[in-house]
Phi, psi and omega in degrees: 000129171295037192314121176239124185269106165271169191059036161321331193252018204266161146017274145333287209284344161301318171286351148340282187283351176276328159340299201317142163252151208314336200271006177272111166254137153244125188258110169274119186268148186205134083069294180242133179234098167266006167183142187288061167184161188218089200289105168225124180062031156092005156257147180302129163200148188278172219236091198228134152320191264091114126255047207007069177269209201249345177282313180264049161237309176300341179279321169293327176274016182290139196075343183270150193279322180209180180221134153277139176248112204236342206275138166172153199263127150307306155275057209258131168259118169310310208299335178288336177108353174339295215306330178294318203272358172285307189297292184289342152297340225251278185333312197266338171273301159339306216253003166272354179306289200296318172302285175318343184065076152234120187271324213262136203166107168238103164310128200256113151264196191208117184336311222289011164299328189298299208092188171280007178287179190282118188250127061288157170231119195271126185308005135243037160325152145289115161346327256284066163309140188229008179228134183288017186273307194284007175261351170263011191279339200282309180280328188272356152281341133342309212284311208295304164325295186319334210239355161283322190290350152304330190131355180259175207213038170315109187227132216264049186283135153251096221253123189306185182280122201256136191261149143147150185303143164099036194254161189295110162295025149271354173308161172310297219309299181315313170295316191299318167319313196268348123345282190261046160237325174272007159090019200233162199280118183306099155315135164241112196246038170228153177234159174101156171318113134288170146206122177208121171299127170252142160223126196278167196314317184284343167267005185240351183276304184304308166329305176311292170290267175041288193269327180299006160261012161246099186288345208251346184272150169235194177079179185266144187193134184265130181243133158186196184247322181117002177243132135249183184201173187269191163288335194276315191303305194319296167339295183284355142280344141315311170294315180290346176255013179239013174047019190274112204280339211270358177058175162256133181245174170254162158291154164274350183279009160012111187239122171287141194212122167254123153205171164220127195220093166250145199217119162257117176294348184313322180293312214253320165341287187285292173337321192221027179033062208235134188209149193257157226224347189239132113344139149301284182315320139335311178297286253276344202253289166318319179309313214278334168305312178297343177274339174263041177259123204268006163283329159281337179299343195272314228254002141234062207009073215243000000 
C-alpha cells in the first residue's frame, strides 16, 4: 500500500512510520524538509515539502492509495487567525483527495469536541467544543461528512489524550518524564478533579493503520484505550517506574481544573478489529526502557 502522511515528521506520525509493515510505503509530507528522505527506526522513506495548498497536495497524492492525515497546528488562537489554517489544510487536503480519486483517508480528530460534558461519551454525544482548536476539528469532520456522500471513504477519529516519548517537551506528560528520570519532584500545576483517558502512541500507530486498511469504511469513531487516570496518579506512577524518590510538589500558581474525560471506543473495537495492547503502566515501563539508551536520552536532551 502506497501511502501518504501529512504532518509527517510530528510526533504521531514517527511512530507511525516505525509501525508500517515492509509492504507498506510513505511519502511524508511536511512543512519543513531539509532533505528528501526520513530515517525512522533505520528505514528510509521519502521526505517532500508541502504548503499545503491543494496544487501541491495533488502532485503528492498522485498514486497514492490512501493519506493519513495528521498535520494540524495544535495550539490555535482564534484572534490570530490560527483557528482557519487548520481549517484550510483540512480543506485542501480533502478536496485534493477527491481530484485525485484517492477514497481512502484517515483524519486525526480530537476527543476535545465533547467539551466538558459529562462522560463516557459516545459518538452520539452532541459536540460541545469549548476551545477553537476543537471546533475546528469539530467543522472539518463536517467537511468529511460533506465529502463522503461524494464518494470518499473519510473515517474521522476522535482520538484521547495520547502518552508516549518524543511528545513537544513543555507538555505535562514529557516533563513529568524527564523529571523523574533526573531524579526531580514532579510538579503538579493543575488543582481540581482532572480524570483523563490516555492512549499510548504504539497503540495508537497500530490503530491508524488498522483503520487505513479498511478502505471501504467512513464515519466518526471514537480511538482511546479506555483506562483513565488522574494528574496525580499519573505522577505518582511515573515516579514509581522511574524509582524516582524525589516526590511530588503542587504549584502554587495552580490552575483549578475540572474535567473528566472518557470515550467509549467500542465502534472503532469492532469495525476494525482493533484492541489497544499497552497499559498505563507498561507504557509507562517501555518509555523507561527507550531511555536507557544513551543515545535516544542525548537526541532528546534528556
Amino acid at each position: 500500500m502506497n501511502l501518504v502522511i501529512t504532518g509527517g515528521t510530528g510526533f504521531v506520525s514517527r511512530w507511525l512510520l516505525a509501525s508500517l509493515p515492509e509492504d507498506h510505503d510513505a511519502l511524508v509530507l511536511s512543512r519543513q524538509a531539509a532533505s528528501p528522505a526520513l530515517d525512522v527506526a533505520g528505514r528510509k522513506f521519502r521526505l517532500q515539502a508541502t504548503d499545503y495548498s491543494v496544487t501541491s497536495l495533488r502532485k503528492a497524492f498522485a498514486g497514492a492509495d490512501a493519506v493519513i492525515h495528521l498535520a494540524a497546528q495544535r495550539h490555535v488562537d482564534a484572534d490570530a487567525g490560527d483557528f482557519l489554517k487548520n481549517l484550510c489544510i483540512d480543506t485542501a487536503v480533502f478536496s485534493a483527495c477527491a481530484a485525485q480519486d484517492v477514497t481512502n483517508i484517515v483524519f486525526a480528530s480530537s476527543r476535545a469536541v465533547y467539551g466538558s460534558q459529562a462522560a463516557p461519551w459516545t459518538e452520539q454525544h452532541t459536540p460541545q467544543p469549548e476551545t477553537p482548536y476543537a471546533v475546528a476539528k469539530l467543522q472539518t469532520e463536517v467537511q468529511a461528512a460533506y465529502h463522503n456522500r461524494r464518494g470518499l471513504h473519510i473515517k474521522s477519529l476522535r482520538i484521547a489524550q495520547v502518552l508516549g516519548f518524543g511528545e513537544r517537551p513543555a507538555s505535562v506528560v514529557p516533563t513529568f518524564l524527564r523529571n523523574a528520570f533526573r531524579g526531580r519532584p514532579l510538579v503538579l500545576t493543575a488543582a481540581g478533579h482532572l480524570v483523563r483517558e490516555y492512549i499510548y502512541v504504539k497503540d495508537l500507530a497500530i490503530a491508524l493503520l488498522a483503520a487505513v486498511n479498511r478502505p471501504e469504511v467512513a464515519g466518526i469513531f471514537n480511538l482511546g484505550s479506555g483506562e483513565v487516570i488522574t494528574l496525580e496518579g499519573l505522577a505518582v506512577l511515573i515516579n514509581r517506574v522511574f524509582a524516582n524518590d524525589a516526590g511530588i510538589v503542587r504549584s502554587d500558581r495552580s490552575r483549578l481544573v475540572d474535567e473528566t474525560s472518557l470515550m467509549d471506543s467500542s465502534r472503532f473495537r469492532e469495525v476494525f478489529a482493533w484492541t489497544p495492547y499497552w497499559t498505563m503502566e507498561s507504557a509507562c515501563w517501555d518509555i523507561r526502557t527507550l531511555l536507557a539508551d544513551p543515545a535516544v536520552v542525548a537526541a532528546y536532551g534528556f
